[in-house]
C-alpha positions, -999 to +999 in steps of 0.1 A: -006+486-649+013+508-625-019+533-620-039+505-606-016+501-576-032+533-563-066+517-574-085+512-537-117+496-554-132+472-529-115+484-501-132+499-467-112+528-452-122+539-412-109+578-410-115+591-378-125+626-368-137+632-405-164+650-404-143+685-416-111+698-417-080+673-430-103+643-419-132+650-442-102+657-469-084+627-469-116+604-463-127+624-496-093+613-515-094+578-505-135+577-518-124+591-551-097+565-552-125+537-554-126+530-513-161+529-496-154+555-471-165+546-431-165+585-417-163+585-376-164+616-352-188+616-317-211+643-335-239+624-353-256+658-371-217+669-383-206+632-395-241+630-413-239+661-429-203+654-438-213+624-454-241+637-473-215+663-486-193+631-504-225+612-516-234+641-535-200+633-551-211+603-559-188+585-531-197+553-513-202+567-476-213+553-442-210+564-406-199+550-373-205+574-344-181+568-313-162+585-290-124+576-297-108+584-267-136+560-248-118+523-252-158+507-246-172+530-275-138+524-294-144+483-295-181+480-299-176+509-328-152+485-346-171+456-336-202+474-357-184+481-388-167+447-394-200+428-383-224+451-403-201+471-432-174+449-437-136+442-425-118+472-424-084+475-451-074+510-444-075+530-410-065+565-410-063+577-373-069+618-376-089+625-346-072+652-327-074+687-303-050+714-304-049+734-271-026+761-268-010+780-237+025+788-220+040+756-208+043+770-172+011+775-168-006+750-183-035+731-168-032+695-158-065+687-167-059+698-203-025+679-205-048+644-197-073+661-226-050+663-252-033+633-245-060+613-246-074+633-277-040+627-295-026+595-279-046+575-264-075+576-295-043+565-321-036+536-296-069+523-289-084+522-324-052+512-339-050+482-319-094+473-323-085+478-356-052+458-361-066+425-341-087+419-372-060+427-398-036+406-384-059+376-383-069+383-419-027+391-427-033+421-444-040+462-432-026+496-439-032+521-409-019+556-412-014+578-387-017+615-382+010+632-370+025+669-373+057+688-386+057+692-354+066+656-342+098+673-353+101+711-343+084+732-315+070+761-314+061+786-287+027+778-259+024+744-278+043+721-261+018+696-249+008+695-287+045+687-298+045+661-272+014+641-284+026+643-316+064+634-312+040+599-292+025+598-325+058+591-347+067+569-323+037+545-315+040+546-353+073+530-352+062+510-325+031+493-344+054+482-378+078+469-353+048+444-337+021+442-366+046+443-400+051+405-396+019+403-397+013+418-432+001+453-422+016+481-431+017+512-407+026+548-414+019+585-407+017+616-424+027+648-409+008+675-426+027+714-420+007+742-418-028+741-431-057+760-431-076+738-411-108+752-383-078+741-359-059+762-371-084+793-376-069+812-353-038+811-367-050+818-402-071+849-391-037+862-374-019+883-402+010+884-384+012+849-380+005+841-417+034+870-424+058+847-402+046+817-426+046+827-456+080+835-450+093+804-425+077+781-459+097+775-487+065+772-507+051+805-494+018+798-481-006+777-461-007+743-473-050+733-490-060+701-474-065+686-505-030+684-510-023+658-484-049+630-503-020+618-527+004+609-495-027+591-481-039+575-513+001+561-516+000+550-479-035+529-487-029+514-517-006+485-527+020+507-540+029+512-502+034+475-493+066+476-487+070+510-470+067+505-433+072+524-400+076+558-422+062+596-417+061+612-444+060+651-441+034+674-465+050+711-454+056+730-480+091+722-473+096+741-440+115+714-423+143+711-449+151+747-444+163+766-415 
């Protein structure tokens, strides 16, 4: 009995910038927990090929191609999937930029990109999403943020920023939409080897300073955040609201 509250059978689950990295992972997790899979990002070839790449798994797949930091392409692209795939259960908002350089000098321009990358995109499909849910009383929507909604680190402030906003609007959402019977959340993955994070990786110094800074000792697999998503998306969440859970390796519980 207790397994099948993990069981997401029947359910449809939107993740958002999906077609690689911890996207493509936790859209994977959530397939192999029964969920027919919607996989979104604004590059048709890359979320086609990505989604080829879970049918071969055997995984119920389809794709919605929209920009998500465009509000237009955000409501018609919701307006698709509920009219021709089916009402959307689970949202997991991932789409997101990382764009690093010194606070003082960094561009304007690149501070409205990576807000609206980061920000904006979790606000405007969270709430084309949520009018649906509420009116059927029922949603889980989880939310992407960062260990670094927490802690800073050096030339990636505007990044910190977007995703302290994350935790936040998460808040924020369960305060308006929990009465409503959704359930909103986030997950704030550590370090992973992720292509945003490539550079990093391919930095042995950097890795050095991680393997060290993590209690765990390494760089976190992106596999590893599917059970924190698969909980957050099934019923055995539904009375867990307005939470982030962290996936670090433990490097916020230690100085």
């Amino acid at each position: 009995m207790s397994l099948k509250l993990f069981d997401l059978s029947g359910k449809i689950a939107l993740v958002t910038g999906s077609s690689q990295g911890i996207g493509y992972a936790l859209a994977e997790g959530l397939g192999r927990a029964g969920a027919r899979i919607v996989l979104n990002g604004r590059r048709a070839e890359a979320v086609e090929a990505a989604a080829e790449r879970l049918r071969a798994e055997g995984l119920a797949v389809e794709t919605a191609i929209f920009d998500v930091t465009e509000i237009g392409q955000v409501q018609s692209g919701i307006e698709r999937i509920e009219a021709e795939i089916g009402p959307i259960d689970i949202l997991v908002n991932n789409a997101g930029i990382q764009r690093r350089a010194p606070l003082e000098t960094y561009a304007a321009e690149t501070w409205s990109e990576i807000m609206r990358a980061n920000v904006d995109s979790v606000f405007f499909v969270g709430q084309a999403v949520a009018r649906p849910m509420i009116a059927r009383g029922r949603g889980k929507i989880i939310n992407i943020a960062s260990l670094q909604a927490q802690a800073a680190r050096y030339s990636i402030a505007p990044y910190t920023a977007t995703k302290g906003a994350v935790l936040n609007l998460t808040k924020g959402m369960c305060t308006d939409w929990a009465r409503h019977g959704l359930q909103i959340n986030a997950i704030g993955p550590g370090y992973f080897e992720t292509p945003l994070n490539q550079a990093l990786v391919d930095d042995p110094k950097f890795t050095e300073w991680l393997k060290t800074r993590t209690p765990t000792g390494r760089w976190g697999r992106v596999e590893e955040l599917q059970g924190a998503a698969i909980f957050l998306a099934s019923a055995a969440s539904d009375f867990v609201n307005g939470q982030i859970i962290y996936v670090d390796g433990g490097v916020l519980a230690t100085l």
